[in-house]
N, C-alpha and C positions, 0 to 999 in steps of 0.2 A: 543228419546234420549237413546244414550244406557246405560244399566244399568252394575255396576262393583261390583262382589264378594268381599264380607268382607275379603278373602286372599288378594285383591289385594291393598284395603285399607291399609293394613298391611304393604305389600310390598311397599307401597308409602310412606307410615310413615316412614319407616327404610333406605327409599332412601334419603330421606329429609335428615336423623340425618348425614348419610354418607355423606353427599355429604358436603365435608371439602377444604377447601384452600387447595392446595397442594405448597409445595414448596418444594419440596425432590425426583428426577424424575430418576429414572434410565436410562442408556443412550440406553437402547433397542429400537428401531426405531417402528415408529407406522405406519401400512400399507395406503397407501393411500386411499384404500376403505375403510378402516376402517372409517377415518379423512372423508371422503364426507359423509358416511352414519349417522355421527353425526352432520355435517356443513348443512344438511338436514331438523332440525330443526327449522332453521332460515326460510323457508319456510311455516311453521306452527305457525309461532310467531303472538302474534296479535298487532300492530302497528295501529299508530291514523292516523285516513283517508286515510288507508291502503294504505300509504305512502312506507312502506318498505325501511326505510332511512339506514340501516348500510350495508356499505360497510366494506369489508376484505381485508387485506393484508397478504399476507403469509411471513414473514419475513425471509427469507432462507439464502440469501447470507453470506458468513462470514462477510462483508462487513458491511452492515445493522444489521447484532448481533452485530456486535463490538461496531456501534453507540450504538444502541439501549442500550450495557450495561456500557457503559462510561457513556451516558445520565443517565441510573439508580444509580450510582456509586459516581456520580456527588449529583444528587438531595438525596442522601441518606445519603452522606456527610454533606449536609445545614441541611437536618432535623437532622439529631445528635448531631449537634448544638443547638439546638433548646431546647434539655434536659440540664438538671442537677444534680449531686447525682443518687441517686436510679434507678430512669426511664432512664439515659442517662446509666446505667452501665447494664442495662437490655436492654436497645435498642443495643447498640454495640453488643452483644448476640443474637441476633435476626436473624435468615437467611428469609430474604423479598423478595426474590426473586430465580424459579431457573433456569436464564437468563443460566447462564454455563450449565447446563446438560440438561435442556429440548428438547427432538426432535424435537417439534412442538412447535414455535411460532408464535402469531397471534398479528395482529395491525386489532382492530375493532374502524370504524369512525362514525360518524352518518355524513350524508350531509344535510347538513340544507340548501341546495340553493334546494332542489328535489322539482320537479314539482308534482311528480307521489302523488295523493291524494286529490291533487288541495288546499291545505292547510285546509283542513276540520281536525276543532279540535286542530291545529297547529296555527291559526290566532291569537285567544287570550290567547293558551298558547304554543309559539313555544319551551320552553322545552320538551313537548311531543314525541317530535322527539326522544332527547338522551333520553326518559324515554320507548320509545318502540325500542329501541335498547338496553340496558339493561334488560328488557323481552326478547329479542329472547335469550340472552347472559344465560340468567338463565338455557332456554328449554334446549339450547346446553351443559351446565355444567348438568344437569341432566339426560340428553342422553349418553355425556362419561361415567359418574359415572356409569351407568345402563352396558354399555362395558367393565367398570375395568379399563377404562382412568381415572386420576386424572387431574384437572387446577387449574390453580393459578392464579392471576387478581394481576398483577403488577401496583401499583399507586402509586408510587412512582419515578414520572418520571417527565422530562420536556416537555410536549403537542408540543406546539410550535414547540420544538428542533427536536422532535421525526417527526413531520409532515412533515419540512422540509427536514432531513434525506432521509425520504421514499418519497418525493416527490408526493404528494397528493394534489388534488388540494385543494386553499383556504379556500372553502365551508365546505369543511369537519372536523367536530372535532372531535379531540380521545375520545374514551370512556374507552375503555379497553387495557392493552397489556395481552392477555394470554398467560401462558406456560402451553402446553400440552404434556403429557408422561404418562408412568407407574411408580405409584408412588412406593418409594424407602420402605413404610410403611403405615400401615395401621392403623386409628386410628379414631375414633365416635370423639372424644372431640378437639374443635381448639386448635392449634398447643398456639396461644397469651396466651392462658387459661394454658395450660400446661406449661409454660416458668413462668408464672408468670405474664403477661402481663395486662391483665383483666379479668374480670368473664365474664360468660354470663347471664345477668338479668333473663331469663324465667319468660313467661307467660308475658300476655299483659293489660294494665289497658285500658282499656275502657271509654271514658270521654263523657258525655251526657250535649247535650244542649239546 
């Protein structure tokens, strides 16, 4: 096993605290080797019965942004509904997404119909699937972070709406929409935290049984 220097412990701590939602992207373009050498990670992810269930979509066309932010625009609309008083005059405030400026966005699926693993660990619990496509998603956000990329994990969407959009087959369900760029500011503390939105509890209680 190899062994890692207490700088680099350091270094890992400080990448954690950094590594922030972004929602605020400058419209500077991000090189395509850039984008593979971080899309790179998902090859190192560890996935149940090493299935490798998330497929990508590159969302490019204007066509497919357009849905993609009418779908966001839409479902963002119902949730604001949804408040009243204080919280709905603090959500309307809220910028959740950064559909318009982002260079890179990503439609990440898991395919729950994959052979590849032979359903080892997926039989009796096939959420495992979106739950090791959500681990590659993490390595890949703290691979940009490490590049000076920022993402954002849009969910605030319609699955469904969005699936058929982009024309993917049935099997497949969204997990993530990310917007990838360089972000427009830089800042350790969530964006919800700083708005007003919520705290961040710290530190974890441990329950024994």
């Amino acid at each position: 096993m190899p062994e890692f220097p207490e700088s680099f412990a350091q270094d890992f701590d400080r990448l954690l605290r950094w590594r922030r939602d972004v929602r605020r992207f400058r419209p500077d373009p991000v090189e395509g080797a850039l984008l593979e050498s971080c899309l790179a990670s998902f090859s190192l992810a560890p996935s149940v019965g090493l299935s490798e269930p998330w497929r990508i979509v590159s969302v490019a066309s204007r066509g497919a942004r357009a849905s993609a932010l009418a779908n966001f625009e839409a479902a963002n609309a119902r949730a604001l509904a949804g408040y009243d008083g204080e919280k709905a005059r603090l959500y309307a405030g809220l910028k959740l997404s950064g559909m318009r400026e982002a260079p890179v966005q990503l439609a990440v699926f898991c395919d729950e119909a994959t052979t590849k693993g032979a359903g080892l660990g997926a039989t009796t619990m096939p959420e495992m699937r979106r739950y090791s496509v959500v681990a590659a998603i993490t390595q890949f956000w703290l691979k940009a972070r490490i590049e000076g990329l920022g993402v954002g994990w849009v969910s605030i969407l319609d699955p469904a709406r969005l699936a058929a959009d982009l024309q993917v087959p049935e099997s497949w369900h969204l997990v993530a929409y990310l917007c990838i760029g360089w972000p427009e500011e830089a800042a350790d503390t969530p964006e919800l935290e700083r708005a007003g939105w919520e705290r961040r509890q710290g530190g974890i209680e441990l329950l024994e049984r």
